[in-house]
C-alpha positions as CSV (number, residue, x, y, z in Angstrom):
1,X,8.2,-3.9,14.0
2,X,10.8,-6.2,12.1
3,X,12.6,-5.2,9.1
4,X,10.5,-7.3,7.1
5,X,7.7,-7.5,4.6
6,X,5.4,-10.1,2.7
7,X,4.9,-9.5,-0.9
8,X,1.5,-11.7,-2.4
9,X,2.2,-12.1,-6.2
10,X,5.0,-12.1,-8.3
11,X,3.9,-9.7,-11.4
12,X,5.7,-7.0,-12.2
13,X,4.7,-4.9,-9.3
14,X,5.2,-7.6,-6.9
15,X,9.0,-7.7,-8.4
16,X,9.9,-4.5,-8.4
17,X,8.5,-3.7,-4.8
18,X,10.6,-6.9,-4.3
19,X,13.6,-5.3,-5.5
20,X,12.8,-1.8,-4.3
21,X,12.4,-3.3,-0.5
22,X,15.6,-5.3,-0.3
23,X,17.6,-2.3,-2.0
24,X,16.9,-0.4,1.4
25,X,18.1,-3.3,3.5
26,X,14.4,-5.2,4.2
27,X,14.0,-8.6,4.2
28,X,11.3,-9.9,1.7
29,X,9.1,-12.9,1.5
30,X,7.8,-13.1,-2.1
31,X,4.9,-15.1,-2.9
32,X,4.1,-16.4,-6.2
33,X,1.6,-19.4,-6.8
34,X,2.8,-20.2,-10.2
35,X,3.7,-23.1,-11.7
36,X,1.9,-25.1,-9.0
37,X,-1.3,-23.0,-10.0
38,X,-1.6,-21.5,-13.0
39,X,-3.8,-18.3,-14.3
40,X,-5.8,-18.6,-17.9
41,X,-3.4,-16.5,-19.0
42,X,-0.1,-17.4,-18.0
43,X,2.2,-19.8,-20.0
44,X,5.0,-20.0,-17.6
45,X,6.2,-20.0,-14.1
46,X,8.6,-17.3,-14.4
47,X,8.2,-13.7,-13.0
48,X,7.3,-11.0,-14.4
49,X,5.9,-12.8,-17.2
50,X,4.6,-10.6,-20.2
51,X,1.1,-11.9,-20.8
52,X,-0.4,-9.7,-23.3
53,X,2.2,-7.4,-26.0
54,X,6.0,-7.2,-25.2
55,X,6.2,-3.4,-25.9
56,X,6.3,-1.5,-22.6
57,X,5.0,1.4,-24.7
58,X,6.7,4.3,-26.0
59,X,10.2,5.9,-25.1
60,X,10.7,9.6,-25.0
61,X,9.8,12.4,-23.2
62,X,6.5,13.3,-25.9
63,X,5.0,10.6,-24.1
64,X,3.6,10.3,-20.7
65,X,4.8,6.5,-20.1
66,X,8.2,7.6,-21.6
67,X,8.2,10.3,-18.5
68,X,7.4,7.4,-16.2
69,X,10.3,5.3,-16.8
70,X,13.0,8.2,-17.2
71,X,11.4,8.6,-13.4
72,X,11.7,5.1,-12.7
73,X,15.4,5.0,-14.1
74,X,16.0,7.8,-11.5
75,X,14.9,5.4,-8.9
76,X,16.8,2.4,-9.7
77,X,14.1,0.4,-11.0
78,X,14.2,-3.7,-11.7
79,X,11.9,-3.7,-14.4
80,X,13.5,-0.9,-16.6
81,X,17.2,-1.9,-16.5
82,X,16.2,-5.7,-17.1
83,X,13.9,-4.4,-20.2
84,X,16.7,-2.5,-21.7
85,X,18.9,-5.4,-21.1
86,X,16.8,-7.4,-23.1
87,X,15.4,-4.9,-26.0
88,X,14.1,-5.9,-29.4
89,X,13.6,-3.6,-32.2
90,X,10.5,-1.9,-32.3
91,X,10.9,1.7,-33.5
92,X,10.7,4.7,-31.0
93,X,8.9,2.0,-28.3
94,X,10.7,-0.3,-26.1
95,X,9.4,-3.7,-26.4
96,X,11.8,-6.6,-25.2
97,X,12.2,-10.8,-25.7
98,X,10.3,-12.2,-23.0
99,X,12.0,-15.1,-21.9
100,X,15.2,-13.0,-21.4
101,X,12.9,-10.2,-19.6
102,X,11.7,-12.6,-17.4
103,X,13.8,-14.8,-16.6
104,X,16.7,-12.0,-16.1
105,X,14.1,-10.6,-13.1
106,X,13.9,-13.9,-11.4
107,X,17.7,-15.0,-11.5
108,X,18.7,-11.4,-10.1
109,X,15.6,-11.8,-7.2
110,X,16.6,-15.6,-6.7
111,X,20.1,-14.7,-6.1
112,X,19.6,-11.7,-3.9
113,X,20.1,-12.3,-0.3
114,X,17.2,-10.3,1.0
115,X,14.3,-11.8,-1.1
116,X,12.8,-15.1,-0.4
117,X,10.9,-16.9,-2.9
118,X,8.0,-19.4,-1.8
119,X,6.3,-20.8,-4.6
120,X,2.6,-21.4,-3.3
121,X,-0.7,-19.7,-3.2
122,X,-2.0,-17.4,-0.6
123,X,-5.8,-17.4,-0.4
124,X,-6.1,-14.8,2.5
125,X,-4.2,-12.0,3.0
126,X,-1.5,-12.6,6.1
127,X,-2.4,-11.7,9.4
128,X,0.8,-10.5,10.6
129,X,2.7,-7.6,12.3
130,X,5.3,-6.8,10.1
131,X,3.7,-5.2,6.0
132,X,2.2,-6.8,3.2
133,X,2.7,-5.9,-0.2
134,X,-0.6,-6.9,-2.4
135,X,0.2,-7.1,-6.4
136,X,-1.8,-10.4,-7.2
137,X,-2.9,-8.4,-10.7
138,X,-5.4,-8.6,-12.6
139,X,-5.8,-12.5,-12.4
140,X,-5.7,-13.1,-8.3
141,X,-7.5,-16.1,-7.8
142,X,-11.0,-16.6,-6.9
143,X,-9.7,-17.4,-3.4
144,X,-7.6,-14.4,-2.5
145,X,-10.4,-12.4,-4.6
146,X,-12.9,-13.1,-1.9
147,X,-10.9,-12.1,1.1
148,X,-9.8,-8.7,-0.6
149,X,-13.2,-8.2,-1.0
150,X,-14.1,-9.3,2.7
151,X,-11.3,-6.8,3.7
152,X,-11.2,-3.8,1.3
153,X,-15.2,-3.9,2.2
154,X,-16.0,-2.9,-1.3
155,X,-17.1,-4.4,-4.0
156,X,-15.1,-5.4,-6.7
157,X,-14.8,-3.4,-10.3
158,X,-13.9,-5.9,-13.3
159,X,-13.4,-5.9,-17.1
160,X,-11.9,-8.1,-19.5
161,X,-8.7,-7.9,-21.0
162,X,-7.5,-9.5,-24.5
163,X,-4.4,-10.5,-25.3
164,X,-2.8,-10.8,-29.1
165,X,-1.5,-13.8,-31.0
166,X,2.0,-14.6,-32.0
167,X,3.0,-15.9,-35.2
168,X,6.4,-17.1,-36.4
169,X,8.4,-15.0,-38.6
170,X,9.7,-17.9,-41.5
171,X,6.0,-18.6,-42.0
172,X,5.0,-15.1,-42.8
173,X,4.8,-14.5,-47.1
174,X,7.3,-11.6,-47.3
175,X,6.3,-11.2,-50.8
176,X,3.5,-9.5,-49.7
177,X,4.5,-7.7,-46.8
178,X,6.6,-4.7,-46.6
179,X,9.2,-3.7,-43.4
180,X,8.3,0.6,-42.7
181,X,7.6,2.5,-39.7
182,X,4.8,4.8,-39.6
183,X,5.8,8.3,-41.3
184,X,9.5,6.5,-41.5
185,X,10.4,7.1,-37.8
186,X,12.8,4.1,-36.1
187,X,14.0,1.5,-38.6
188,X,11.3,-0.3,-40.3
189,X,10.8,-2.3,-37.2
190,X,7.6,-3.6,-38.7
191,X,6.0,-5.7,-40.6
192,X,3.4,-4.3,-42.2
193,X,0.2,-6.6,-44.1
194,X,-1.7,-4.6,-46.0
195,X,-5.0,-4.3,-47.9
196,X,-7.0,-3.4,-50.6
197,X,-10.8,-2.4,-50.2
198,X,-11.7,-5.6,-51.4
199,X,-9.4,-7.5,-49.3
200,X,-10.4,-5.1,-45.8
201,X,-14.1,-6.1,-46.7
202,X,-13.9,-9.3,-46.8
203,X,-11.8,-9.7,-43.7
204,X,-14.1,-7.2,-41.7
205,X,-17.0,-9.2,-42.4
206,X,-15.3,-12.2,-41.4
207,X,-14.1,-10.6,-37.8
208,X,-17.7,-9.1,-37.2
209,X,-18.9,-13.0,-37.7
210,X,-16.7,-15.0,-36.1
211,X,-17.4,-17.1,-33.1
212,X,-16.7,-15.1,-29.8
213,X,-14.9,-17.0,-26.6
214,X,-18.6,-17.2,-24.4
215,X,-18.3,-16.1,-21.0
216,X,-19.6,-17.9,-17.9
217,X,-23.4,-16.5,-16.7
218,X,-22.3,-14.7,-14.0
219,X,-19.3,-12.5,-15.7
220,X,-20.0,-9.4,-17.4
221,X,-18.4,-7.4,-20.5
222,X,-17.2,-4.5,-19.3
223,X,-14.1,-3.8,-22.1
224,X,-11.1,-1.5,-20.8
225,X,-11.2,1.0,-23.9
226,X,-7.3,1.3,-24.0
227,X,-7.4,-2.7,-24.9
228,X,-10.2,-3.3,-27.1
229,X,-11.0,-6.6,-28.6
230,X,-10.6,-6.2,-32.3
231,X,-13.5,-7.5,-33.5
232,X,-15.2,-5.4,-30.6
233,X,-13.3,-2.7,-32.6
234,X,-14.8,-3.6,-35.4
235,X,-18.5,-4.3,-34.7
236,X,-18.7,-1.0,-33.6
237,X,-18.3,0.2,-37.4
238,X,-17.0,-0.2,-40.7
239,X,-14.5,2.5,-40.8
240,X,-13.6,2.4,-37.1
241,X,-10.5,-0.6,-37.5
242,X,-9.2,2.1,-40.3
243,X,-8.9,4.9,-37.3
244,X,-7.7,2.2,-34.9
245,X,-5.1,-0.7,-35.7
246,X,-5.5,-0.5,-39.1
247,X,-5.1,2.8,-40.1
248,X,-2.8,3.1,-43.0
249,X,-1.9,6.8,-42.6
250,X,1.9,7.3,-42.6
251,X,2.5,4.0,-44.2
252,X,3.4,3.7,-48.0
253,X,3.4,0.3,-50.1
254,X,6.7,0.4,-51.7
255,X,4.9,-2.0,-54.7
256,X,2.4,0.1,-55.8
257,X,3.5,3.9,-54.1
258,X,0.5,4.2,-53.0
259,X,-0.8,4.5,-49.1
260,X,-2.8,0.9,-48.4
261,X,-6.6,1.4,-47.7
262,X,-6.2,-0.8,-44.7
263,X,-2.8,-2.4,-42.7
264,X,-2.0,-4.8,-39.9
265,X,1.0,-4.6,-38.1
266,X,3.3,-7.1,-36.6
267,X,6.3,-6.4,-34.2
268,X,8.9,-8.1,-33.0
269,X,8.5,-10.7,-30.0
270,X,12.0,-12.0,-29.3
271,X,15.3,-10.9,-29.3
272,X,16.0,-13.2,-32.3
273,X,13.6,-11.6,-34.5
274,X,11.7,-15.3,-35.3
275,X,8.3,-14.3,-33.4
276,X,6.2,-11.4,-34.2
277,X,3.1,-10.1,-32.5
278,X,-0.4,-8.4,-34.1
279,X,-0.3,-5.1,-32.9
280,X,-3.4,-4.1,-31.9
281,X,-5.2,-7.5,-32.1
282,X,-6.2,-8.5,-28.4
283,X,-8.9,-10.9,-28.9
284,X,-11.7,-13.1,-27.6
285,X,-12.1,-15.2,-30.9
286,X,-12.3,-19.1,-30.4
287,X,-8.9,-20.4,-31.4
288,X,-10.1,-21.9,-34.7
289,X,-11.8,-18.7,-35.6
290,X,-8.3,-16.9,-34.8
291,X,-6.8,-19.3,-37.5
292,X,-9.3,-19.1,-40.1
293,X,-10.2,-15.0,-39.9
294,X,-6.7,-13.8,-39.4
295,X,-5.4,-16.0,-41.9
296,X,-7.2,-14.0,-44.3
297,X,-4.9,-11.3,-43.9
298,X,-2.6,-10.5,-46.7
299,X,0.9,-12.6,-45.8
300,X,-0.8,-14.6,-43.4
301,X,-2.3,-17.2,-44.9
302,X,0.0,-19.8,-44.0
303,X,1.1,-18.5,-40.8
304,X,1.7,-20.2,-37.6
305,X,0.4,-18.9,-34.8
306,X,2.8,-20.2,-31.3
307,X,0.5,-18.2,-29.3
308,X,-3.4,-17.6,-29.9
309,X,-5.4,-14.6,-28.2
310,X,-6.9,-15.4,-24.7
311,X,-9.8,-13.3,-22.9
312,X,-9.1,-13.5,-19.4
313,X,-11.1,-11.7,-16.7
314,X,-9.4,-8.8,-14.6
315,X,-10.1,-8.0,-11.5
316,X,-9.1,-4.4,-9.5
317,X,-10.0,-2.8,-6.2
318,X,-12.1,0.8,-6.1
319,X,-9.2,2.3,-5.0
320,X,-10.4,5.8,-4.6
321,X,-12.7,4.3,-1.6
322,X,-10.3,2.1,0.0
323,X,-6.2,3.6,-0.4
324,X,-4.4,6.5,0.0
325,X,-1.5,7.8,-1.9
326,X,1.0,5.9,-0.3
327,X,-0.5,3.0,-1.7
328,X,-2.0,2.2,1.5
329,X,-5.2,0.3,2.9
330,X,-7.2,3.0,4.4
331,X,-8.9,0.8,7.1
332,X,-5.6,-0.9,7.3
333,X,-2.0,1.0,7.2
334,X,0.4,-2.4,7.4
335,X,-1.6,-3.1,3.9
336,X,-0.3,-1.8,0.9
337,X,-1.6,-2.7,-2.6
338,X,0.5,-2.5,-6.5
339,X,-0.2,-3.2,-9.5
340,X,-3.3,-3.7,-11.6
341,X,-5.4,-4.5,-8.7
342,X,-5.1,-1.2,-8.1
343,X,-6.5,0.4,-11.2
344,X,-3.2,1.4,-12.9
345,X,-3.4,0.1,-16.3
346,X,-0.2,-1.5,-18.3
347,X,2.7,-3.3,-17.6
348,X,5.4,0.5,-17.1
349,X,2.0,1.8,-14.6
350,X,1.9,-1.9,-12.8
351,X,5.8,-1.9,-11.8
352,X,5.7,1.9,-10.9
353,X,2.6,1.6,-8.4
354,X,5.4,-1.6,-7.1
355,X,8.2,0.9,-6.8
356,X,5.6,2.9,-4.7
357,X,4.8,0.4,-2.3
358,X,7.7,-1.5,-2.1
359,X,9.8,1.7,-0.8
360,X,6.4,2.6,1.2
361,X,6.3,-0.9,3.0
362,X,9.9,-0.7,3.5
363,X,10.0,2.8,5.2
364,X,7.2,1.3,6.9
365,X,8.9,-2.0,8.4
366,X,12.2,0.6,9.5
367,X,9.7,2.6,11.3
368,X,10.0,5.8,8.8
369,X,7.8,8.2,7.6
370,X,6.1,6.9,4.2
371,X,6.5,8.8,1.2
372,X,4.0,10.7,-1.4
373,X,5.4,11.7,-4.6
374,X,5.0,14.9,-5.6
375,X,1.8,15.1,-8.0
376,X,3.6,16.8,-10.8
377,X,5.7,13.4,-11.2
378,X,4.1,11.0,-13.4
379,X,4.0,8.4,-10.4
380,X,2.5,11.0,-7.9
381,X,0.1,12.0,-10.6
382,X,-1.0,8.6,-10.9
383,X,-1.4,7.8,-7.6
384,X,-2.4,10.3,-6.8
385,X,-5.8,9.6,-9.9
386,X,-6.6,6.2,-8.6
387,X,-7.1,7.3,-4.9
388,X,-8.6,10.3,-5.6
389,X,-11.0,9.6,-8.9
390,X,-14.7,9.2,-8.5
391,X,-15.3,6.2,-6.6
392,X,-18.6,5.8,-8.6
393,X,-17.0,6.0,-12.1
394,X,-14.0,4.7,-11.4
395,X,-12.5,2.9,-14.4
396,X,-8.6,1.6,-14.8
397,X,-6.0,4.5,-16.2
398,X,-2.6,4.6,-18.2
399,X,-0.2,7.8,-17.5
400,X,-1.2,10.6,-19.6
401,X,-0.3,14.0,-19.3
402,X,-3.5,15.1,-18.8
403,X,-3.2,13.7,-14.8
404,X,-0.2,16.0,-14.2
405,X,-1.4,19.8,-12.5
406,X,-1.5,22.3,-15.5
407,X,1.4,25.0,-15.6
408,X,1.2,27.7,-13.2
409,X,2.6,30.3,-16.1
410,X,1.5,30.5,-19.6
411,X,2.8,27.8,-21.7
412,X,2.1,26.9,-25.4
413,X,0.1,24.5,-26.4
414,X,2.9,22.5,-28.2
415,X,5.5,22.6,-25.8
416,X,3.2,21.6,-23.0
417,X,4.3,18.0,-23.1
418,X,8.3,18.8,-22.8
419,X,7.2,21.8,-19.7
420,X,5.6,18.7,-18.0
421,X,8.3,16.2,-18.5
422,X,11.4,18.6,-17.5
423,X,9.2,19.6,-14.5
424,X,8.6,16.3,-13.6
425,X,12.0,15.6,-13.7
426,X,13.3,18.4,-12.0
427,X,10.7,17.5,-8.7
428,X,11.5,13.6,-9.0
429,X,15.2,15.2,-8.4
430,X,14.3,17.1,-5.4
431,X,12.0,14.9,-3.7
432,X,14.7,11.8,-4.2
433,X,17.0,14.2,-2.7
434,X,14.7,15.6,0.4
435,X,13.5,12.2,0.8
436,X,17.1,10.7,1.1
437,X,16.1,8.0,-1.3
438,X,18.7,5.9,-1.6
439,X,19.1,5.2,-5.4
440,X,22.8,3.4,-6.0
């Protein structure tokens, strides 16, 4: 077999098994079929374009996505050096401007020697003798959706996915905003908008009102709970938006003293600091609707909004019935698949399943024996949950702690999370070393 591979999208997952590939000295052939065909929710043609928040979660070892990038670090990942490179302010998370994200993945993929790029869609999957990497994402065209179907010999699992408006920062009233962090952690990265009974009622009735984006006949709602709609949110209550988005625990008004009955929260978008994001408010609202009901919101009624929510449809395999750990097609080793085709859910999970195949198609094309990471990492925990989870039930995941083994000796409850991470660690140390990963 050639030292060679074909890589179908170019998503995160797509890029980073890109990048991972080439590092150990295989050529790659990238596809991506943007700009020439564009996806309901793409704006550009750049790769590894952000499509929903800019926050790739939460840093730190307290959190389970925090462990997945230290692990990705450790393995010279694309996607986490280019994010740090291109940070914004957002507190303890990592959010980043997405132009400079972006388009500091492509320029560092276009000029490396290895990596082709062909800018044109692929409806079937290659019949070919060397690997190929599948990380179309949640939005693979109808085309290419019917032949993974065809060969996965499954049928598909779908939900919808909702992505959050952007306003402009000079058009928010900062008279009636205040900058704070939840319980004063970070830097008062955020803008916070709140609200007084009065104010929350009117707005909640508003959101439950508003006209919906309809879906075509034959698509279903089937809502992903870790990115609810917020007016989903909020016809499922009148309390629940307080316990989700806007819950003002933690959060003071430095006017009055007193906590807010109800805030929104904006973050930063760009490096600049000129765009700020909704956090929390993915949305299928018409685009007028967007305008007149979040408008309503306390320092936003003149704000201009550079991006409105979308509701796009996302499609993923029933990975526990088709791959194996590696990442691989069961009824077909020289296929691999990354990303949220797969199941994984969020932009850190997308490029880490990438990492996975990438190295896996690579070891593949040299001949090698593929790797599994161990299960007490977060990557071989999550893998290891979306080819192993009840094929019947199975529903798209984010890293959590709770995928990782238990401990084998007793540990308390609150130092759990730091046992898991520094054991994580520790095996991601000795596997890269057994495995004579190459990480410089």
């Amino acid at each position: 077999m050639k030292n060679e591979i074909i890589i179908v999208g170019g998503g995160l997952a797509g890029c980073e098994a890109a990048w991972q590939a080439s590092r150990r000295g295989t050529k790659v052939t990238l596809y991506e079929m943007r700009p020439g065909k564009m996806t309901p929710a793409h704006h550009t043609g750049l790769l590894s374009e952000l499509v929903c928040s800019n926050s790739l979660r939460a840093s730190g070892l307290e959190n389970a996505v925090g462990l997945l990038k230290e692990e990705m670090k450790m393995l010279g990942s694309l996607i986490m050096s280019s994010a740090e490179k291109s940070s914004v302010p957002a507190g303890k998370a990592l959010a980043v401007d997405r132009e400079l994200f972006s388009g500091g993945i492509q320029e560092i993929l276009e000029k490396n020697e290895l990596v082709e790029i062909r800018r044109q869609e692929i409806e079937t999957i290659p019949q070919v003798d060397i690997p190929v990497v599948v990380a179309t994402g949640p939005l693979t065209s109808p085309a290419l959706a019917e032949d993974i179907k065809r060969i996965t010999g499954s049928e598909h699992l779908y939900f919808f996915d909702a992505a959050a408006p952007i306003v402009t920062l000079e058009s928010i009233d900062m008279e009636k905003i205040f900058r704070a962090s939840r319980y004063g952690r970070g830097s008062a990265d955020y803008l916070n908008c709140p609200m007084d009974e009065e104010e929350y009622n009117r707005f909640w009735k508003a959101l439950t009102e508003a006209e919906r984006y309809q879906q075509k006949e034959f698509e279903k709602e089937v809502f992903f709970e870790g990115c609810m709609p917020v007016e989903e949110m909020a016809s499922r209550g009148y309390q629940t938006l307080l316990y989700g988005p806007l819950k003002p625990v933690g959060l003071s008004d430095p006017r009055t003293g007193k906590q807010p009955y109800g805030v929104v929260q904006l973050r930063q978008d760009n490096m600049s600091g000129t765009l700020y994001n909704m956090v929390g408010f993915q949305t299928s609202l018409t685009w007028p609707e967007q305008k007149r009901v979040f408008s309503m919101i306390p320092g936003l009624e003149k704000a201009e909004f550079v991006r409105y929510g979308v509701m796009h449809r996302n499609t993923f395999i029933n990975s526990p019935r088709v791959l194996n750990a590696s990442l691989q097609l069961k009824s077909n080793p020289g296929i691999f698949f990354a990303g949220q085709v797969t199941g994984v859910e969020g932009y850190v999970e997308s490029a880490s399943s990438g990492l996975v195949a990438g190295i896996n198609a690579s070891l593949l094309a040299q001949g090698e024996e593929l790797l599994v990471f161990p299960e007490t990492t977060a990557h071989g925990a999550l893998c290891f949950y979306i080819t192993t989870a009840d094929p019947e039930n199975f529903q798209p995941m984010n890293v959590n702690y709770g995928l990782l083994p238990p401990p084998k000796e007793k540990v308390k409850k609150k130092e759990r999370k730091l046992y898991y991470s520094q054991r994580a660690l520790q095996d991601m140390s000795v596997f890269i070393n057994k495995s004579s990963l190459d990480i410089a």
